[in-house]
Backbone bond lengths (Angstrom), bond angles and torsions (degrees), N, CA, C in turn:
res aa  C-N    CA-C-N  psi(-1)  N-CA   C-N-CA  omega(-1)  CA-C   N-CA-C  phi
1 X - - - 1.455 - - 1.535 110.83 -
2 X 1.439 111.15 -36.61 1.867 97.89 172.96 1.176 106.38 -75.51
3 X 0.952 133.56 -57.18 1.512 125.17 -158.22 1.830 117.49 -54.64
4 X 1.967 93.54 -22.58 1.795 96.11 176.38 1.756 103.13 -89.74
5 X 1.391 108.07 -7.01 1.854 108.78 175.21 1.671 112.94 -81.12
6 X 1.652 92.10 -33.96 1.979 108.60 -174.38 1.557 95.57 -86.15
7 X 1.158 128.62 -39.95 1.539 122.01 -146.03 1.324 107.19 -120.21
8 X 1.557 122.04 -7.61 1.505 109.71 -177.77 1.851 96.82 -133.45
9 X 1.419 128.38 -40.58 1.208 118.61 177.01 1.314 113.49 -78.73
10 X 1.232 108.27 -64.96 1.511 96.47 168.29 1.189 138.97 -58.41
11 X 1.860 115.19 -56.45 1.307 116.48 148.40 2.183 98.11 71.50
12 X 1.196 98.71 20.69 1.931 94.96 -171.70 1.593 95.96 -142.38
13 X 1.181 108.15 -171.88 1.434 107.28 -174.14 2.097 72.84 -134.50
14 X 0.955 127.38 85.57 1.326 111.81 -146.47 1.519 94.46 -160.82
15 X 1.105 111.08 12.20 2.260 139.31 -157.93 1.011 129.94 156.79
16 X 0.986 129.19 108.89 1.544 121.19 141.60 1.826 136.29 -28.08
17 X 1.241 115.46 118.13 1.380 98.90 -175.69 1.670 122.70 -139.63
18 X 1.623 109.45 104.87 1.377 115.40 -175.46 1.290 116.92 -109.62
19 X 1.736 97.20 -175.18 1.726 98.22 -168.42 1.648 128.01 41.63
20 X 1.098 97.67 66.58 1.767 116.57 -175.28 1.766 96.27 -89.68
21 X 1.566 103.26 117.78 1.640 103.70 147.48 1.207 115.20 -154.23
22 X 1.193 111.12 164.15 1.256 106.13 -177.42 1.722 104.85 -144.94
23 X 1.340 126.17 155.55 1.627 141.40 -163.64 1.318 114.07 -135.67
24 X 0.991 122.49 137.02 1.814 108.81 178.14 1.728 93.22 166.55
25 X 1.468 106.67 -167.81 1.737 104.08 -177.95 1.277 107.63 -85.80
26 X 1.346 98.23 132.42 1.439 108.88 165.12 1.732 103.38 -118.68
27 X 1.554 109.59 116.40 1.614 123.17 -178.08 1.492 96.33 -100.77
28 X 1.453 88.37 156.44 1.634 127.41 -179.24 1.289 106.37 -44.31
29 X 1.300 131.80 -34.38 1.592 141.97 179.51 1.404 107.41 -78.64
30 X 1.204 125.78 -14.65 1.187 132.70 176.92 1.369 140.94 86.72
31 X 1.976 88.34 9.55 1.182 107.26 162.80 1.441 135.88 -76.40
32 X 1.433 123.30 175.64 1.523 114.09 -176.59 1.503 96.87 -137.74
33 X 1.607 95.97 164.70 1.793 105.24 169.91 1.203 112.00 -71.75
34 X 1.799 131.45 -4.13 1.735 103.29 -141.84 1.965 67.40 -147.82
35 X 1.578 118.73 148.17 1.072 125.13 157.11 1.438 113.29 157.59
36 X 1.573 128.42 179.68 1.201 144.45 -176.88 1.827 109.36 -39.25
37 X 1.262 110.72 136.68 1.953 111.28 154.29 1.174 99.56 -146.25
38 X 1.165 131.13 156.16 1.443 165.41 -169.09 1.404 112.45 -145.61
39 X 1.871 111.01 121.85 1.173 92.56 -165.56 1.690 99.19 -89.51
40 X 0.731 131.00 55.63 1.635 143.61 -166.93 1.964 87.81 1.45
41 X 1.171 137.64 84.75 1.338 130.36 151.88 1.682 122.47 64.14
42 X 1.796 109.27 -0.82 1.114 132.55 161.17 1.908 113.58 -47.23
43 X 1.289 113.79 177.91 0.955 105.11 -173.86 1.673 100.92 -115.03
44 X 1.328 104.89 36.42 1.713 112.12 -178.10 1.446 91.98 -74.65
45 X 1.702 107.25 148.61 1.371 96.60 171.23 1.400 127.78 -101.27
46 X 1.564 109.39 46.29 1.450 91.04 153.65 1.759 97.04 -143.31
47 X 1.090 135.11 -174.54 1.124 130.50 -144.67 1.420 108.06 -95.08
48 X 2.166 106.39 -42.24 0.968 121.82 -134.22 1.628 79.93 -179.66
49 X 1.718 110.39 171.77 1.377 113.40 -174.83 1.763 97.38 138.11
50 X 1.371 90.75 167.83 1.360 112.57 -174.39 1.635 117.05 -102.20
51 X 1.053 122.55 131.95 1.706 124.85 -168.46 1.161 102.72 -101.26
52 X 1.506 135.35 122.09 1.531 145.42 166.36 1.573 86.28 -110.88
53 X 1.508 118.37 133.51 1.262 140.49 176.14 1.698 120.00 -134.09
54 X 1.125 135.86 161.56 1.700 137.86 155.18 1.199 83.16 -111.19
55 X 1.384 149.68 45.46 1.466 118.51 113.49 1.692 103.55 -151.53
56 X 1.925 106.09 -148.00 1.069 98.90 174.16 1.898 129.20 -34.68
57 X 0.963 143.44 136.77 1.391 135.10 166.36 1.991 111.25 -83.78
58 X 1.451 110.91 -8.02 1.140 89.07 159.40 1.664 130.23 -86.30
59 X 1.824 89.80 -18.78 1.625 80.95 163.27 1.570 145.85 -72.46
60 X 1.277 99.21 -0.75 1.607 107.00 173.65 1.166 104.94 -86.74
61 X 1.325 143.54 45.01 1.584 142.57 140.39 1.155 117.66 -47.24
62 X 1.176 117.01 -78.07 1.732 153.15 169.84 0.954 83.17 98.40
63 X 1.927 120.80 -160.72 1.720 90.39 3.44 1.823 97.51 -65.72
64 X 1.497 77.89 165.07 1.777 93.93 178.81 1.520 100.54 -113.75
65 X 1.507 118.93 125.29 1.274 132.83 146.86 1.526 143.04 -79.95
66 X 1.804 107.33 0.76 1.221 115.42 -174.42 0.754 112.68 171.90
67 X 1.701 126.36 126.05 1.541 133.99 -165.67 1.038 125.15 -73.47
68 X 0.826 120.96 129.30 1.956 140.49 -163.25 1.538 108.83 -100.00
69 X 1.049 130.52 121.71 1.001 140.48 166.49 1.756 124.78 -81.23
70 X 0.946 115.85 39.30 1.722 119.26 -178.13 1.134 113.03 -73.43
71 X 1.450 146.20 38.49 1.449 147.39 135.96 1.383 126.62 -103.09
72 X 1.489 106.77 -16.09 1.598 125.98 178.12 1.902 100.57 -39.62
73 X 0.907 75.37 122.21 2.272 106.83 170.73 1.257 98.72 35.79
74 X 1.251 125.96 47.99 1.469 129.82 176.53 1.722 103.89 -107.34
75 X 1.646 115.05 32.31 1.652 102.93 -169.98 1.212 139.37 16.50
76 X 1.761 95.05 62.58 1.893 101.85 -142.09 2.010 61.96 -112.61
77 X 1.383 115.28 124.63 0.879 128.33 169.21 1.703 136.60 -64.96
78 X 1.502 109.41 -168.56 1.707 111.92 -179.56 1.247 95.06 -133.74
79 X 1.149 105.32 161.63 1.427 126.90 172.98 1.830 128.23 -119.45
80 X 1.629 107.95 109.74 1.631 78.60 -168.20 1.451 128.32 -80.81
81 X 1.453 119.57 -2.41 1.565 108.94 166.98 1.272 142.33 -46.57
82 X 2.184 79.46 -38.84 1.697 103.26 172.88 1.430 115.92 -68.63
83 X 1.809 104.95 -25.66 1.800 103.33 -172.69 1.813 101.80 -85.60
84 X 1.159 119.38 0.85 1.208 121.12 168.92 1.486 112.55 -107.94
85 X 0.903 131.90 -32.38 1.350 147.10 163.87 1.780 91.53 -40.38
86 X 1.447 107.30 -84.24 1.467 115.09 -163.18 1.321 123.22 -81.75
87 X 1.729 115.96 20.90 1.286 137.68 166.86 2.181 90.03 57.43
88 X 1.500 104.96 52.39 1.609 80.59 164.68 1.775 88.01 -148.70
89 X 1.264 126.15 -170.50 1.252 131.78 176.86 1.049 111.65 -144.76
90 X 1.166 118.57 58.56 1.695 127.34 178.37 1.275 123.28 -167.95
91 X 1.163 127.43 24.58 1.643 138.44 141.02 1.304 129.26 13.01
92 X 1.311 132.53 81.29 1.672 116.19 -177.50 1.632 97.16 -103.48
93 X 1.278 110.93 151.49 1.829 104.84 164.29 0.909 121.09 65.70
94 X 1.777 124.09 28.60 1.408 125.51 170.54 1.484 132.09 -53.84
95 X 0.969 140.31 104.20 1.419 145.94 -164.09 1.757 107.30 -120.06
96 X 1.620 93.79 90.20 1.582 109.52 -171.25 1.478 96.98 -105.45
97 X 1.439 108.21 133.11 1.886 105.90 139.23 1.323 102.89 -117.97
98 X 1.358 95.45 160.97 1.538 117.58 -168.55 1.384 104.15 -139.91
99 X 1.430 120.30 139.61 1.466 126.00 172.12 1.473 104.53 -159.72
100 X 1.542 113.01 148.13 1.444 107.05 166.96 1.742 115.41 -86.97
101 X 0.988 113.36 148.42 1.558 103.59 166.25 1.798 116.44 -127.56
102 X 1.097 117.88 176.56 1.363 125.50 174.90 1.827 95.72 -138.78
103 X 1.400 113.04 108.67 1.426 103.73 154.12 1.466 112.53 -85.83
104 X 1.548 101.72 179.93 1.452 121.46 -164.96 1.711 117.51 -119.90
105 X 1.999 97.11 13.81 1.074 88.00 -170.63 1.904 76.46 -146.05
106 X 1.560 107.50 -160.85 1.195 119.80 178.21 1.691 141.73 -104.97
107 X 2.132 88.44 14.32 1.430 99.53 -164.08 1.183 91.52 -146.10
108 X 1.800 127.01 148.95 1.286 116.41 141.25 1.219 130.58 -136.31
109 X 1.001 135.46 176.87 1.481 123.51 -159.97 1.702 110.33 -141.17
110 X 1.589 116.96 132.46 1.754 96.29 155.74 1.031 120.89 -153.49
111 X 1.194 121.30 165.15 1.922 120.63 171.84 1.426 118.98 -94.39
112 X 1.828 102.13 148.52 1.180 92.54 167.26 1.492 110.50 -150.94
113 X 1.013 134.97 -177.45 1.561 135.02 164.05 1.560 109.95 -121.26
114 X 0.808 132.30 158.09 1.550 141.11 -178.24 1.128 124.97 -106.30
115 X 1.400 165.35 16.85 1.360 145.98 -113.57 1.479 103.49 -118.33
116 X 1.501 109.71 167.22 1.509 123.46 160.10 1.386 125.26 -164.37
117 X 1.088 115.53 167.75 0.831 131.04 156.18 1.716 146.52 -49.24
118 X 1.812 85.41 -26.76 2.003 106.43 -169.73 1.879 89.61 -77.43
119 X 1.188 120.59 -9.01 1.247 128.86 -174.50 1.795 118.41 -64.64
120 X 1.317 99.22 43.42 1.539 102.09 169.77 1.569 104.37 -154.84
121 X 1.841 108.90 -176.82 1.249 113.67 -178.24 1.565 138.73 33.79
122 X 1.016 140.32 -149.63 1.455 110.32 137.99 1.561 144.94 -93.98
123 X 1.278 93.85 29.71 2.344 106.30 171.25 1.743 96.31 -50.36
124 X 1.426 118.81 -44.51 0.998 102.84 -138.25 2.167 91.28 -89.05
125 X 1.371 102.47 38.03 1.682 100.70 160.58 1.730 105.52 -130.29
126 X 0.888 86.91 -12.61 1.930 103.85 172.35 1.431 120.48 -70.45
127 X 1.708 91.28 -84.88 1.444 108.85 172.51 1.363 131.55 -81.38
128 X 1.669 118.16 170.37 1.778 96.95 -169.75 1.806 95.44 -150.55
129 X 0.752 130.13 81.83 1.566 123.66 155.47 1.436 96.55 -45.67
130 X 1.738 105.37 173.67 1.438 105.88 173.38 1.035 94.70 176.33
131 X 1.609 135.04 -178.40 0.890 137.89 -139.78 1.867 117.37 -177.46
132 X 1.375 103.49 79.03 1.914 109.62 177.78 1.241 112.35 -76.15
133 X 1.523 120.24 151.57 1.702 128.13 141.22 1.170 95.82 -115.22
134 X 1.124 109.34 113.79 1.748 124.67 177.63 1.709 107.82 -88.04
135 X 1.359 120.78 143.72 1.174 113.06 173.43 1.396 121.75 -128.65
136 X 1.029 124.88 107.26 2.322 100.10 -161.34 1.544 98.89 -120.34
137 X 1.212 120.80 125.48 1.576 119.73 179.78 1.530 120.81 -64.80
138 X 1.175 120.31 175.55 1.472 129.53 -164.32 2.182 92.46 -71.53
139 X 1.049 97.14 114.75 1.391 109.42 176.77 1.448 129.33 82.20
140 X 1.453 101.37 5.56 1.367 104.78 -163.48 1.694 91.46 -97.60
141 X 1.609 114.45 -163.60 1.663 122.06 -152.46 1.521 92.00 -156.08
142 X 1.709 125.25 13.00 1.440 111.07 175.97 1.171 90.22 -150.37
143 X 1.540 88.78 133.39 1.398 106.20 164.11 1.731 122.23 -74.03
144 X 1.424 111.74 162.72 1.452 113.51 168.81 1.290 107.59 -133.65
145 X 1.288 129.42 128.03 1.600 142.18 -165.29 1.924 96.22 -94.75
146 X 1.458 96.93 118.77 1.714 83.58 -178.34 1.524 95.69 -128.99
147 X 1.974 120.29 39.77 1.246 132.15 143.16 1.446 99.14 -110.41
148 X 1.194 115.52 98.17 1.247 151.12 -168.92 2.013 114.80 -125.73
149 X 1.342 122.37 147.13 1.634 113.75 -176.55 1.625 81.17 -78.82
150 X 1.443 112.61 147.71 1.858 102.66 175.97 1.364 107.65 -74.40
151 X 1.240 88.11 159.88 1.919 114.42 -167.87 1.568 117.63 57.54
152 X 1.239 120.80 8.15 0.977 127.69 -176.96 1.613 120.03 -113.56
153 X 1.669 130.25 -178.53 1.258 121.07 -179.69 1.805 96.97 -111.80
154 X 1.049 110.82 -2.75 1.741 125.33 -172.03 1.821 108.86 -67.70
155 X 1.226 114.59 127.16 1.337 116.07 -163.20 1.482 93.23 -97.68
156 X 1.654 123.99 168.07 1.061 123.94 -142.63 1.503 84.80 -121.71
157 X 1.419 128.11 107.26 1.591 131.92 157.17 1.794 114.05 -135.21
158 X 1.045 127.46 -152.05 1.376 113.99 -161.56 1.471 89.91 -96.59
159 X 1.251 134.81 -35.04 1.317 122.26 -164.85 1.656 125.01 -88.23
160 X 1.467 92.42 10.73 1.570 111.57 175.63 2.043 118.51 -123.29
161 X 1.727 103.45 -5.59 1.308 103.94 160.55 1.902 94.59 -150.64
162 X 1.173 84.59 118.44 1.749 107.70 169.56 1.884 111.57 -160.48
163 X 1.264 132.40 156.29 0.887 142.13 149.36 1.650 128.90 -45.14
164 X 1.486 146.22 165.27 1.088 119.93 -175.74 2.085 99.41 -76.69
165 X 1.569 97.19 156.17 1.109 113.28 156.48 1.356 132.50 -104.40
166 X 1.551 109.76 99.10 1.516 100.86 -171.00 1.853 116.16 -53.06
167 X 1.411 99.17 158.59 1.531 83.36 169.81 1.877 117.01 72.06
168 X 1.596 106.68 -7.14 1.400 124.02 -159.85 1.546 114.83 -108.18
169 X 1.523 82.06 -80.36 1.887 94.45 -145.69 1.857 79.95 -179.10
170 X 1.667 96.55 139.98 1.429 109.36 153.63 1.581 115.79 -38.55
171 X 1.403 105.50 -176.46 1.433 134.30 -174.97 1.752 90.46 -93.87
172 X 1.495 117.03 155.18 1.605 105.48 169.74 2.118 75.45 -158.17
173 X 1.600 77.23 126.47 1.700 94.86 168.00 1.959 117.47 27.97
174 X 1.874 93.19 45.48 1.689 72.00 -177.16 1.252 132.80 -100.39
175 X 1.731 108.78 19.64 1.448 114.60 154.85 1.756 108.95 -47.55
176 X 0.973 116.07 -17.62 1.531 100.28 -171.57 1.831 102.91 -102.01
């Protein structure tokens, strides 16, 4: 987990960065929810990056034809920043890293993509994966979510950006 906080997010000499951990599933095969991808020369758009998952992370290759359940009764826990973060209280398969940092300048910036799985039929007016960057300053006790819908205070999970679902649920922010 440091070396993907030192060597792939940050990737700068541009911060300091301590107290690295990270929580999520770890299966019998010895896989985990949270780790390295490379888009090996694909036309994914980002090169390289770090994978936070609720389940296996080798299954987010795709394409995917059918949702997998790889956190089922594995006391793969919740997290409440995230259930406050994402205004819900029911968290399965939380897959957090956490690190402190110190930048060296006065701004920071990051990318991300969002995806899931709840992204079919109608789950995706039900159910909600989602997805925080939490930020909490040196001493402070609140977080600030700056995966946010832009210009907005609306946090970014499936049931707040999807297309309309016929038969469903309205449209919610699906320019994004």
């Amino acid at each position: 987990a440091t070396q993907l906080v030192e060597n792939v997010l940050f990737n700068t000499s541009c911060a300091t960065v301590t107290n690295v951990s990270v929580s999520g599933g770890n299966f019998a095969s010895g896989e985990k929810s949270w780790g390295y991808f490379n888009a090996n020369g694909s036309s994914f758009p980002f090169a390289d990056g770090i994978i936070l998952s609720t389940g296996r992370i080798s299954n987010a290759v795709g394409p995917n034809s059918f949702i997998s359940d790889d956190g089922g009764n594995m006391g793969w826990g919740t997290d409440s920043d995230l259930n406050q973060a994402l205004s819900i209280s029911n968290t399965m398969n939380a897959t957090v890293l956490e690190f402190d940092f110190v930048p060296y300048g006065d701004k920071i910036s990051f990318d991300y993509i969002f995806a899931s799985e709840e992204y079919h039929d109608t789950a995706t007016c039900i159910y909600s994966d989602g997805f925080a960057f939490l930020l909490q300053p040196v001493g402070g006790s609140t977080y600030q979510n700056l995966a946010l819908i832009p210009n907005t205070s609306i946090p970014v999970k499936v049931t707040t950006v999807h297309p309309e679902i016929p038969g469903g649920c309205p449209a919610q922010n699906e320019q994004y």
